[in-house]
C-alpha positions as CSV (number, residue, x, y, z in Angstrom):
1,X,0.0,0.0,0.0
2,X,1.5,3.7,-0.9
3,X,1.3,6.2,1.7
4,X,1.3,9.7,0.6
5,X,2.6,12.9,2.9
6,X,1.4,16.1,1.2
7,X,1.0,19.6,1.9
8,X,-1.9,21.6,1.0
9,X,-2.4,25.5,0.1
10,X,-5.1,28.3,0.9
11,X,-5.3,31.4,0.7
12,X,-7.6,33.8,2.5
13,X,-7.6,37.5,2.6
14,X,-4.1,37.5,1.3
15,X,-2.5,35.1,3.8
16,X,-1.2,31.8,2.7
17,X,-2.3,29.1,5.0
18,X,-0.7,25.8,4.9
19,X,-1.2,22.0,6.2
20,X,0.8,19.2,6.3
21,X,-0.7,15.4,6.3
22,X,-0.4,12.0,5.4
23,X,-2.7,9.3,3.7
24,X,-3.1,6.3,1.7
25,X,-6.1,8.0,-0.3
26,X,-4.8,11.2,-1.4
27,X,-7.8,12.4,-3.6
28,X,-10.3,11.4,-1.0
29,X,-8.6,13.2,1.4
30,X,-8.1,16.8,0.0
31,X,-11.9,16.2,-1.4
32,X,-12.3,15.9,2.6
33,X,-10.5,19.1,3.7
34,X,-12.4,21.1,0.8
35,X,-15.9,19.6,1.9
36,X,-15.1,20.4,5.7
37,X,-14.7,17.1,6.8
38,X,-10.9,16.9,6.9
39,X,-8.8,18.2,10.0
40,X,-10.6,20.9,12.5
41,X,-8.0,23.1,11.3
42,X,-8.7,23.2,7.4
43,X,-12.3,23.6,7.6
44,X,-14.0,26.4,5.5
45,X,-11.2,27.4,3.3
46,X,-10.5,26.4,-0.4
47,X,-7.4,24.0,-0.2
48,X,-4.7,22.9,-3.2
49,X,-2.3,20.7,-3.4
50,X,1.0,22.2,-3.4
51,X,3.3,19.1,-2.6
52,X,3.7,15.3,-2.4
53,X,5.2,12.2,-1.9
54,X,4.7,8.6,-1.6
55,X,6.2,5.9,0.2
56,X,5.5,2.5,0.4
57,X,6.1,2.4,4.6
58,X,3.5,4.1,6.6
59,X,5.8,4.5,9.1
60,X,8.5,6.0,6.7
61,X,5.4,8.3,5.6
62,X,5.1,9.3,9.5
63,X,8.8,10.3,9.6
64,X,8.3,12.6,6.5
65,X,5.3,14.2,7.5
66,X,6.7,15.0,11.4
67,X,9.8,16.5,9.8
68,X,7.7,18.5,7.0
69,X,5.5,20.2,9.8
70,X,8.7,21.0,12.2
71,X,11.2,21.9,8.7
72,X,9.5,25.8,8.5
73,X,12.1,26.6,5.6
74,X,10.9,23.7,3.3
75,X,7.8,24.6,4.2
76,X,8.3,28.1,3.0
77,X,9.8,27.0,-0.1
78,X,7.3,25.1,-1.4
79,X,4.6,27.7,-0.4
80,X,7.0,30.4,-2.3
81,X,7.5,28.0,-5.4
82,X,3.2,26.8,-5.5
83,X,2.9,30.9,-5.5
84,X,5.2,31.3,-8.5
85,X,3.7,28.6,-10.8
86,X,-0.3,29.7,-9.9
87,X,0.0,33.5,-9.7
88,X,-3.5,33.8,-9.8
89,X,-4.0,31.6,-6.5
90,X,-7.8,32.0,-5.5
91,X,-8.6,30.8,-9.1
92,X,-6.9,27.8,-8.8
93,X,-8.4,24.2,-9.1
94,X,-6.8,20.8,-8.4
């Protein structure tokens, strides 16, 4: 079974939010955070995808994520990079 660790995107009155998480069904999950059923803190905003990667160890998959959401710099850079490639980030669709 893959595992994926991913980080997701939104944007609301010009701050850039960000989440970092981990799944084995990574469509169904974003579809989740979008609909409000996701994590507590995701709910009501408008998420992308802005990174992932897949692993075939769940645990190897819990590492990842655990050092994604304590590595602020990566997490910066990939924010800074989504931004780049979709300037026009409120119109922007998975």
């Amino acid at each position: 079974m893959k595992y994926f660790v991913y980080l997701i995107l939104s944007k609301k009155y010009d701050k850039i939010f960000s989440y970092v998480g981990m799944t084995n069904n990574l469509k169904k999950r974003i579809s989740l955070h979008n609909s409000s059923k996701g994590a507590k803190y995701t709910r009501g905003k408008k998420w992308h995808l802005a990174y992932k990667k897949s692993y075939n160890s769940k645990s190897k998959a819990l590492k990842e994520e655990y050092s994604l959401k304590k590595d602020k710099k990566k997490r910066e850079k990939i924010k800074l990079i989504f931004n780049l490639k979709n300037e026009n980030f409120n119109s922007f669709t998975l």
